[in-house]
DRENPA-3360 file (N, C-alpha, C; in nm, 2 decimals, always signed):
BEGIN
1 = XXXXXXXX = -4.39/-0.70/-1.93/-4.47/-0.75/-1.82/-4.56/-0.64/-1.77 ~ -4.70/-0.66/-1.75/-4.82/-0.58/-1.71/-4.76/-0.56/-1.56 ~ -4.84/-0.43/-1.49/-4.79/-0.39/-1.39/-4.96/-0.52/-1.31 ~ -4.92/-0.55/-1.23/-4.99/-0.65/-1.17/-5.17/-0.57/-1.09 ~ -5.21/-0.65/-1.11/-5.38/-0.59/-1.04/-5.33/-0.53/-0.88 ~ -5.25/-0.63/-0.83/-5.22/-0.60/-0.70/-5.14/-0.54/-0.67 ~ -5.07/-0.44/-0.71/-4.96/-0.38/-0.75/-5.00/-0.26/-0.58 ~ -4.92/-0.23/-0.48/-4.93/-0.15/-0.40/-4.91/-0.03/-0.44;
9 = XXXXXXXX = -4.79/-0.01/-0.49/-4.78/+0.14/-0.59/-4.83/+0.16/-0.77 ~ -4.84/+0.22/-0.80/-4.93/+0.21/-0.96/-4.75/+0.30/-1.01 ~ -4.77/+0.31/-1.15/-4.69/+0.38/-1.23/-4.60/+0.50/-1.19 ~ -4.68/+0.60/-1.16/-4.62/+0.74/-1.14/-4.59/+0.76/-1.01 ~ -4.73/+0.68/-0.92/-4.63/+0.63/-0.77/-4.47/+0.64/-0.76 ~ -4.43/+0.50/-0.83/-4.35/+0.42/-0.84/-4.24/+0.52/-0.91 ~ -4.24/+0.63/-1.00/-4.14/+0.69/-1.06/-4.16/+0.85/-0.98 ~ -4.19/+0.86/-0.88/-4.18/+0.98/-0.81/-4.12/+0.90/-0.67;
17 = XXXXXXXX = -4.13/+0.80/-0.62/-4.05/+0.73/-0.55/-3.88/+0.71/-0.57 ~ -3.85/+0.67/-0.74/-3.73/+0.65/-0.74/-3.67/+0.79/-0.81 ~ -3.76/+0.88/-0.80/-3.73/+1.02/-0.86/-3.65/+0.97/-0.99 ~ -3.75/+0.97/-1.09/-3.70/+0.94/-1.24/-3.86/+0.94/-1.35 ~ -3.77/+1.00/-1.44/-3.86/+0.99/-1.54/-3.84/+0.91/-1.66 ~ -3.84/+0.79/-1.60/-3.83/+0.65/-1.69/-3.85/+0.67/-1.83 ~ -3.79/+0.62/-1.90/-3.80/+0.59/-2.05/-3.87/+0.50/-2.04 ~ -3.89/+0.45/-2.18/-3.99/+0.31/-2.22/-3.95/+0.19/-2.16;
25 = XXXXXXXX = -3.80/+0.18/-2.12/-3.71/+0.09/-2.15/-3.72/+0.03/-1.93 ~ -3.67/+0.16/-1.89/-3.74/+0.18/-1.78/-3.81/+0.12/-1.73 ~ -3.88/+0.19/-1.81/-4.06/+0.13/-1.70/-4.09/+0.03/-1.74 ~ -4.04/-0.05/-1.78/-4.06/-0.22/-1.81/-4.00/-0.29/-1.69 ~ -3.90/-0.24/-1.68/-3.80/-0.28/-1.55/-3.85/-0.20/-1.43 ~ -3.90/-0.08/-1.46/-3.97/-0.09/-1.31/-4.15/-0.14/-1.29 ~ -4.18/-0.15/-1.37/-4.26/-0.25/-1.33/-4.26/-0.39/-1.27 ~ -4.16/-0.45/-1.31/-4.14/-0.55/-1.26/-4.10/-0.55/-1.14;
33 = XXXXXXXX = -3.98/-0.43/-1.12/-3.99/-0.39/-0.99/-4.08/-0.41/-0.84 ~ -4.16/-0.31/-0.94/-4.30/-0.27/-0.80/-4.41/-0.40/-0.79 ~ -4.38/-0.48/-0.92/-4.46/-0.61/-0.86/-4.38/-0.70/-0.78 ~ -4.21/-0.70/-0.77/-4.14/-0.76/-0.72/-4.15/-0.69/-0.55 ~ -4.18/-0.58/-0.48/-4.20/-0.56/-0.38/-4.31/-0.54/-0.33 ~ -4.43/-0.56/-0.45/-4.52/-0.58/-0.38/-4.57/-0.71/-0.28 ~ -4.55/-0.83/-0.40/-4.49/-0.96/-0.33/-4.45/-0.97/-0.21 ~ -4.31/-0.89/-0.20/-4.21/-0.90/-0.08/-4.29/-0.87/+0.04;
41 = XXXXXXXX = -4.41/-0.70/+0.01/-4.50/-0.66/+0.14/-4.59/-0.77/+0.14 ~ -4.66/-0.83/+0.09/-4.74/-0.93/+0.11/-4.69/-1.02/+0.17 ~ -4.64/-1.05/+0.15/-4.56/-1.23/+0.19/-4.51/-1.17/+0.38 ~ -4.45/-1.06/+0.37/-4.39/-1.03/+0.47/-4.50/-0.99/+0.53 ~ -4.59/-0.92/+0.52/-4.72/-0.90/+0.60/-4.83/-1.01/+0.66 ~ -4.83/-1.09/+0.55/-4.85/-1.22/+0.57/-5.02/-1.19/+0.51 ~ -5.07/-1.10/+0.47/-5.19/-1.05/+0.38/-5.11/-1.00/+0.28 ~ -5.29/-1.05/+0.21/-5.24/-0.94/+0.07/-5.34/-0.82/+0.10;
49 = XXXXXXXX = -5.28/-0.71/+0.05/-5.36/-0.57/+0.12/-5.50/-0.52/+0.00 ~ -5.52/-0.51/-0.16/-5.58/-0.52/-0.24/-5.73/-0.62/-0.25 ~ -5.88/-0.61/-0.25/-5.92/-0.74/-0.29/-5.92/-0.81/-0.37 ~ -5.94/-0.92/-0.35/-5.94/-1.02/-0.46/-5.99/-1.19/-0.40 ~ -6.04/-1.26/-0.51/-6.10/-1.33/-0.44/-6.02/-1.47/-0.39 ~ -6.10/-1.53/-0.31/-6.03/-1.67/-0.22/-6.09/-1.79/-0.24 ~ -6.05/-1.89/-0.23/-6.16/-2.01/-0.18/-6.07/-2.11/-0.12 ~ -6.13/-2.13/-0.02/-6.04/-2.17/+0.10/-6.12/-2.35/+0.15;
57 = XXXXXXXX = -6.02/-2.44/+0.15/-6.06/-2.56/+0.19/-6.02/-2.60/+0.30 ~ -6.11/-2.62/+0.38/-6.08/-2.70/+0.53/-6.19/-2.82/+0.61 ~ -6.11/-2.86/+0.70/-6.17/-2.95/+0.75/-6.28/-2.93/+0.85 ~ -6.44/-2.96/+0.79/-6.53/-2.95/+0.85/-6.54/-3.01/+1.01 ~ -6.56/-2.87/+1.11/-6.55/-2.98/+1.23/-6.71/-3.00/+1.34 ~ -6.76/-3.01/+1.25/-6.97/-3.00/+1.32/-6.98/-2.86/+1.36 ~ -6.94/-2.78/+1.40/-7.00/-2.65/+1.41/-7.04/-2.57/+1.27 ~ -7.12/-2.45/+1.35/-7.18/-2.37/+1.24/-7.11/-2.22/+1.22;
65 = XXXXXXXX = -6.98/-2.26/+1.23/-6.90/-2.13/+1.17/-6.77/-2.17/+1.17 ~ -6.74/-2.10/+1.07/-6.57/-2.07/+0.98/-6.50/-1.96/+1.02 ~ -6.40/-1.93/+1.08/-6.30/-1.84/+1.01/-6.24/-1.83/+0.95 ~ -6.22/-1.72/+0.82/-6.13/-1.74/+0.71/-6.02/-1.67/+0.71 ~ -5.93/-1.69/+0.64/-5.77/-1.67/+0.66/-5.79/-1.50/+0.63 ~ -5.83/-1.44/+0.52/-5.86/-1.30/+0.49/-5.97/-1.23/+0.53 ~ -5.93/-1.14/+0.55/-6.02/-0.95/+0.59/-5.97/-0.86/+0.52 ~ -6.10/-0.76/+0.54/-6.24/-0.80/+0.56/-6.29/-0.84/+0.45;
73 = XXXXXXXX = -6.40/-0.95/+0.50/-6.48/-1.00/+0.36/-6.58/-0.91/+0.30 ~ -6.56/-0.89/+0.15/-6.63/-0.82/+0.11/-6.77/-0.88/+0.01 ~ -6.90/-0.84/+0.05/-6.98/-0.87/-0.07/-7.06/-0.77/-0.13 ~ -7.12/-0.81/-0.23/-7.21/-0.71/-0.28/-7.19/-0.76/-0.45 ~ -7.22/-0.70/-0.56/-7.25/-0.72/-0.72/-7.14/-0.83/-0.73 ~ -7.14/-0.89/-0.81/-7.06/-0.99/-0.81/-6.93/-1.03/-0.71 ~ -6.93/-0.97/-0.56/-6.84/-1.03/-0.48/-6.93/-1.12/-0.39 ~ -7.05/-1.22/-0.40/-7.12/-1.29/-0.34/-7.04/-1.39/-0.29;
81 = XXXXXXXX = -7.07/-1.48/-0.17/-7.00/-1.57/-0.12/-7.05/-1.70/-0.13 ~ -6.97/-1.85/-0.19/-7.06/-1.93/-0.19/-7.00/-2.08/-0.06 ~ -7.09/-2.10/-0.01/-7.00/-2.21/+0.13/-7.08/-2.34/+0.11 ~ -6.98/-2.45/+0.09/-7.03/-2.54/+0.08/-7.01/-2.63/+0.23 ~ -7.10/-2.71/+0.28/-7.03/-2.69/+0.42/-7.03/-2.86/+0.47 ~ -6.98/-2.95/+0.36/-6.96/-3.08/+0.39/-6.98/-3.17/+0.22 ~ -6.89/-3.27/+0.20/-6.86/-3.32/+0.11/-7.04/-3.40/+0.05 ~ -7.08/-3.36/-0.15/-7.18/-3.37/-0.17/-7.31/-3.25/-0.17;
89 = XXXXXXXX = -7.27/-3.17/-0.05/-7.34/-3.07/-0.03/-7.40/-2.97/-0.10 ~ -7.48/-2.91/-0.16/-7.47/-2.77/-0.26/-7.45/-2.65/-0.18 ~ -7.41/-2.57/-0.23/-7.37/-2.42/-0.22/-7.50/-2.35/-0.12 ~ -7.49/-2.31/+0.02/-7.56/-2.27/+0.11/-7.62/-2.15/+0.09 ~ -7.75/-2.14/+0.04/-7.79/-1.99/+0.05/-7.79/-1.86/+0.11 ~ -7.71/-1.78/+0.02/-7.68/-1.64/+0.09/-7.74/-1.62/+0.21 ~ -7.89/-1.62/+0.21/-7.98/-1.61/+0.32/-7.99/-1.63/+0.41 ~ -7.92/-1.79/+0.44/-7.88/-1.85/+0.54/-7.73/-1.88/+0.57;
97 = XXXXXXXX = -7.66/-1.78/+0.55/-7.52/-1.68/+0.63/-7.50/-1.60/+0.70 ~ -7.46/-1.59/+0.75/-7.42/-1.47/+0.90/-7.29/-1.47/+0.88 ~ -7.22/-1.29/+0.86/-7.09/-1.29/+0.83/-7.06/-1.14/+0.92 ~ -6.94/-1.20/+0.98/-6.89/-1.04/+1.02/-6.75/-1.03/+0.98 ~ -6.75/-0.97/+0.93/-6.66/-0.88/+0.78/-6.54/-0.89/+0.83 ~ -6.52/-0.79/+0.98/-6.38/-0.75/+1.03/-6.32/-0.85/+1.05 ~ -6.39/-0.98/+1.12/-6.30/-1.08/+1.20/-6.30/-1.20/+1.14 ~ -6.35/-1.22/+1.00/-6.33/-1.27/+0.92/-6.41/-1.45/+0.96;
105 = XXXXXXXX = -6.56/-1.42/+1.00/-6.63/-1.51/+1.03/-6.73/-1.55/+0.96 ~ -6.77/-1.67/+0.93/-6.90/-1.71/+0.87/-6.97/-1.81/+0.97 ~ -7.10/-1.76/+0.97/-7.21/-1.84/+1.06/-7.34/-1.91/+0.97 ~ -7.32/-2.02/+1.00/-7.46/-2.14/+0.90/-7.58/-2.08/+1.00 ~ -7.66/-2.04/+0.96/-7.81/-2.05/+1.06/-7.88/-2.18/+1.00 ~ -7.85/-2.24/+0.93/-7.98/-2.40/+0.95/-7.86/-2.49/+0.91 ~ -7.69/-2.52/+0.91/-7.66/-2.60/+0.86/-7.53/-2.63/+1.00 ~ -7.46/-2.70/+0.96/-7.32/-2.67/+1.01/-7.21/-2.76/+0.93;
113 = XXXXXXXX = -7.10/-2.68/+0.96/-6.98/-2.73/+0.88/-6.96/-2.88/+0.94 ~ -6.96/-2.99/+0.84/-7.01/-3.16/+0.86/-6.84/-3.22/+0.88 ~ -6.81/-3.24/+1.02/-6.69/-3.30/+1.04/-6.64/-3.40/+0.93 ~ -6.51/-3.34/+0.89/-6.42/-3.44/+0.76/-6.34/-3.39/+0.75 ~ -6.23/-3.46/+0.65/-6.12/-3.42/+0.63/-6.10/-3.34/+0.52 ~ -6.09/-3.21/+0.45/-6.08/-3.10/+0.35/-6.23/-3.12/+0.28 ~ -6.34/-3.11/+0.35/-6.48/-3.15/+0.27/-6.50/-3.04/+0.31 ~ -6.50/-2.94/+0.33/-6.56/-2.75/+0.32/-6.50/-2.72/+0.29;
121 = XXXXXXXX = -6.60/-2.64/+0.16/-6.48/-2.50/+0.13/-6.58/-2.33/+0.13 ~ -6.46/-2.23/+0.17/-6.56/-2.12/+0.12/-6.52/-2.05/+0.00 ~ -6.59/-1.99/-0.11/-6.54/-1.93/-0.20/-6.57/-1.77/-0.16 ~ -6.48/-1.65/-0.13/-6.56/-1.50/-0.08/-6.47/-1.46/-0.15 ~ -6.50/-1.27/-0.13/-6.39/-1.17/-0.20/-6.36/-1.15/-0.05 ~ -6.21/-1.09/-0.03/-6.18/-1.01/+0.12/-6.02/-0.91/+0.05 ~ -6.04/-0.80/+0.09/-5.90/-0.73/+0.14/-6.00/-0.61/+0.13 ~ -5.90/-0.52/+0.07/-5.91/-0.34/+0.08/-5.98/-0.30/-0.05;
129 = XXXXXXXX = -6.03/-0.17/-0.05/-6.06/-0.14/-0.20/-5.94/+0.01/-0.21 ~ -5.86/+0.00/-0.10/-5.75/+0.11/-0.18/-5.62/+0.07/-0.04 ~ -5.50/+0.09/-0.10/-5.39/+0.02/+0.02/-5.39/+0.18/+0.06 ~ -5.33/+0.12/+0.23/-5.31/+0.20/+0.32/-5.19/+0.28/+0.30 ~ -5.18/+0.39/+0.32/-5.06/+0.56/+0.32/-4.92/+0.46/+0.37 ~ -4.95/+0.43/+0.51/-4.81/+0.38/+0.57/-4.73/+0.25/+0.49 ~ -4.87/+0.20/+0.40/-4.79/+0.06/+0.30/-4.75/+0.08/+0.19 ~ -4.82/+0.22/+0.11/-4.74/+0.22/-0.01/-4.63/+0.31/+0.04;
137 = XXXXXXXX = -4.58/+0.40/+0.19/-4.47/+0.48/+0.23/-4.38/+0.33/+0.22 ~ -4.40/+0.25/+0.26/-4.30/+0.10/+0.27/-4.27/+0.12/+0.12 ~ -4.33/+0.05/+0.09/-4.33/+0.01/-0.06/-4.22/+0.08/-0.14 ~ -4.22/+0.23/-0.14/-4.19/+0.34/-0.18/-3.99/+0.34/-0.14 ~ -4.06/+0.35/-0.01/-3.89/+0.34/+0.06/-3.82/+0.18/-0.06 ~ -3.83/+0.10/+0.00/-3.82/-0.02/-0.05/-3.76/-0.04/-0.25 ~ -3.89/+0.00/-0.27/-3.86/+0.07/-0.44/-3.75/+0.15/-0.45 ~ -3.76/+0.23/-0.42/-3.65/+0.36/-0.40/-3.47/+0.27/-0.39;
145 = XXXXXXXX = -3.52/+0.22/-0.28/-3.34/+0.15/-0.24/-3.33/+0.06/-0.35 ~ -3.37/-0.05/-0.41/-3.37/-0.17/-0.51/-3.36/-0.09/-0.62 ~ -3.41/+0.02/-0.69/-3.40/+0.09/-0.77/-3.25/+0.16/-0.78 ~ -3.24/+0.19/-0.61/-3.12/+0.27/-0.68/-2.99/+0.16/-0.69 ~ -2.98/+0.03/-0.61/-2.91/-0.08/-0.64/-2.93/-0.13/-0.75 ~ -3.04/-0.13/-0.87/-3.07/-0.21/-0.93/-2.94/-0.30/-1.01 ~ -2.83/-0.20/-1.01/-2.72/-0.30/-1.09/-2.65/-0.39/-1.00 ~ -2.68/-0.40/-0.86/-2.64/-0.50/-0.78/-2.81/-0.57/-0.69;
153 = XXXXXXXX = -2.83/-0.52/-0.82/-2.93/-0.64/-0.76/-2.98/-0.73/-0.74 ~ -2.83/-0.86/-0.80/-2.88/-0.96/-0.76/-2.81/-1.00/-0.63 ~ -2.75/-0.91/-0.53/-2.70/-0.91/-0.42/-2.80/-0.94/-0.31 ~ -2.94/-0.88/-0.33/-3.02/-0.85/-0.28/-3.15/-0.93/-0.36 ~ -3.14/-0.99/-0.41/-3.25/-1.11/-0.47/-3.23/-1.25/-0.41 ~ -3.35/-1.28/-0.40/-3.31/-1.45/-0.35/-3.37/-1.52/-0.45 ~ -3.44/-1.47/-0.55/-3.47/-1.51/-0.65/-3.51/-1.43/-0.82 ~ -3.46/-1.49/-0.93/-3.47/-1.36/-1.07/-3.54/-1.45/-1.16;
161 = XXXXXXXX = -3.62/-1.48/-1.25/-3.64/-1.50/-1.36/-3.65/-1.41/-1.48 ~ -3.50/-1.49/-1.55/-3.48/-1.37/-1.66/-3.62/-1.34/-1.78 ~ -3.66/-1.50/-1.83/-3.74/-1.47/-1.96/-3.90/-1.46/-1.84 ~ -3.95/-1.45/-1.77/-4.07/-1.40/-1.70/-4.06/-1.31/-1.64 ~ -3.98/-1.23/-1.60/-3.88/-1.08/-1.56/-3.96/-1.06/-1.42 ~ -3.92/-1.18/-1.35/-3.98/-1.18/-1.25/-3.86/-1.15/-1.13 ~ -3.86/-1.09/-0.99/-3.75/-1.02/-0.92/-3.76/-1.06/-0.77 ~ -3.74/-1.14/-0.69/-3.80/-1.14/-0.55/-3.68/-1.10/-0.46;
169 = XXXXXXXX = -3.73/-1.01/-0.43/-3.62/-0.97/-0.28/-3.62/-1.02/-0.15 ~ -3.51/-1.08/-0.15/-3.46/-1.09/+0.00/-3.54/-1.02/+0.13 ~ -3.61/-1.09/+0.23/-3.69/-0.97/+0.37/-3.56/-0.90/+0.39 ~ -3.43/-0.98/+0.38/-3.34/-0.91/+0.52/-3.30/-0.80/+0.46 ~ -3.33/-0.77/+0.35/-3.30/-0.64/+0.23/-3.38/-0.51/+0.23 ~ -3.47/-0.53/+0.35/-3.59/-0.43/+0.34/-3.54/-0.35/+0.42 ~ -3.52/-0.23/+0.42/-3.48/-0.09/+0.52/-3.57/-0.10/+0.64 ~ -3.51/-0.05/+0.76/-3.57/-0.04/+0.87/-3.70/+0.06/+0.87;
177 = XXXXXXXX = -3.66/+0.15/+0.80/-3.79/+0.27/+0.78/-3.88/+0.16/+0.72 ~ -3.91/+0.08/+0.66/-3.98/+0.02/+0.51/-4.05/-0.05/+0.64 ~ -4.00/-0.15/+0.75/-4.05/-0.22/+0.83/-4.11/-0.17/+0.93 ~ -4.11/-0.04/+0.98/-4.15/+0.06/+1.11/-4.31/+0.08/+1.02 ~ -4.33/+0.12/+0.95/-4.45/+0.16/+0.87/-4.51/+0.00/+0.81 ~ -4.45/-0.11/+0.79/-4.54/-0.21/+0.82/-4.60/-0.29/+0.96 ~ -4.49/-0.26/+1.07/-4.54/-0.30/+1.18/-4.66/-0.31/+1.19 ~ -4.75/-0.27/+1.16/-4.85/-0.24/+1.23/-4.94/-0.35/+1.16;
185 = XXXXXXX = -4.91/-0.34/+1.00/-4.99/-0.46/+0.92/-4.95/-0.58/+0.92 ~ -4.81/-0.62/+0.99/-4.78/-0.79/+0.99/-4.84/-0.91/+1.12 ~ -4.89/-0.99/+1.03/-4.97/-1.08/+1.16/-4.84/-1.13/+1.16 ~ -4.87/-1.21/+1.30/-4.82/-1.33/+1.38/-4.80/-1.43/+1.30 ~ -4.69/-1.48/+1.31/-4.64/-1.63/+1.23/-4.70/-1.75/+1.31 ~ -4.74/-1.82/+1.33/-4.75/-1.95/+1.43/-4.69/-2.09/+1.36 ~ -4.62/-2.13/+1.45/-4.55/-2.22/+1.40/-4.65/-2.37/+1.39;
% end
């Protein structure tokens, strides 16, 4: 299994965390690892921290702006944004967008989003172009303990796939250190 695009820790990260100098054999297993907690910070954060792109469908309600679920939006050489902003519609010219990055807003200047039910969508890029110190220190912590359990690790899995060697950990399994250094990056749940 490839170590994932979104991977919070990379290779040697990840083997200076569990203090080891993995064999071949290893690092197959800890790859899967570090994509299995990177999941766990995502989901638990409730972002993914890496970019990558989105396209987001919702219900047009007559005004002329969107907020989208991810930040910050990023554009430029092939991360351009395309918003279609009511069912039939074509794709709204860059030109006539207004975006502010941080808060994750899009503004029509000649259209507006055409009241309906899932008839808008936006297609953008949004996250980070490198994860933050305090999330790969999570990550790290987190690796480190599942690593050193790994032979009781299905104590601490809520879910394994053997032939996709896929690993998901349990939240309630995450060290209190691992959660003090995400604080800061978990949104709000709303029920």
């Amino acid at each position: 299994m490839p170590l994932s695009a979104y991977a919070i820790l990379n290779l040697d990260e990840a083997k200076r965390a569990v203090q080891t100098g993995a064999n071949f054999q290893e690092e197959e297993d800890l790859i899967t690892y570090i994509n299995g907690v990177s999941e766990l910070i995502e989901g638990l954060c409730g972002e993914n921290f890496l970019a990558r792109p989105y396209t987001e469908t919702f219900d047009g309600d007559g005004t002329n702006k969107h907020r989208v679920r991810h930040t910050p939006i990023l554009s430029g050489t092939g991360l351009e944004y395309a918003i279609i902003a009511g069912e039939g519609h074509t794709a709204t010219p860059t030109a006539d967008i207004l975006v502010n990055a941080e808060q994750g807003l899009f503004y029509l200047e000649a259209d507006v989003f055409e009241e309906g039910f899932q008839n808008c969508s936006i297609h953008y890029h949004a996250g980070l172009t490198a994860v933050p110190q305090a999330v790969k220190a999570a990550a790290g912590i987190m690796l480190a303990k599942f690593w050193k359990m790994r032979d009781k690790s299905l104590e601490q899995a809520s879910s394994i796939t053997v032939e996709g060697q896929t690993v998901t950990f349990k939240p309630e399994a995450i060290p209190g250190e691992a959660i003090a250094f995400l604080s800061r990056y978990r949104r709000p749940r709303f029920a």
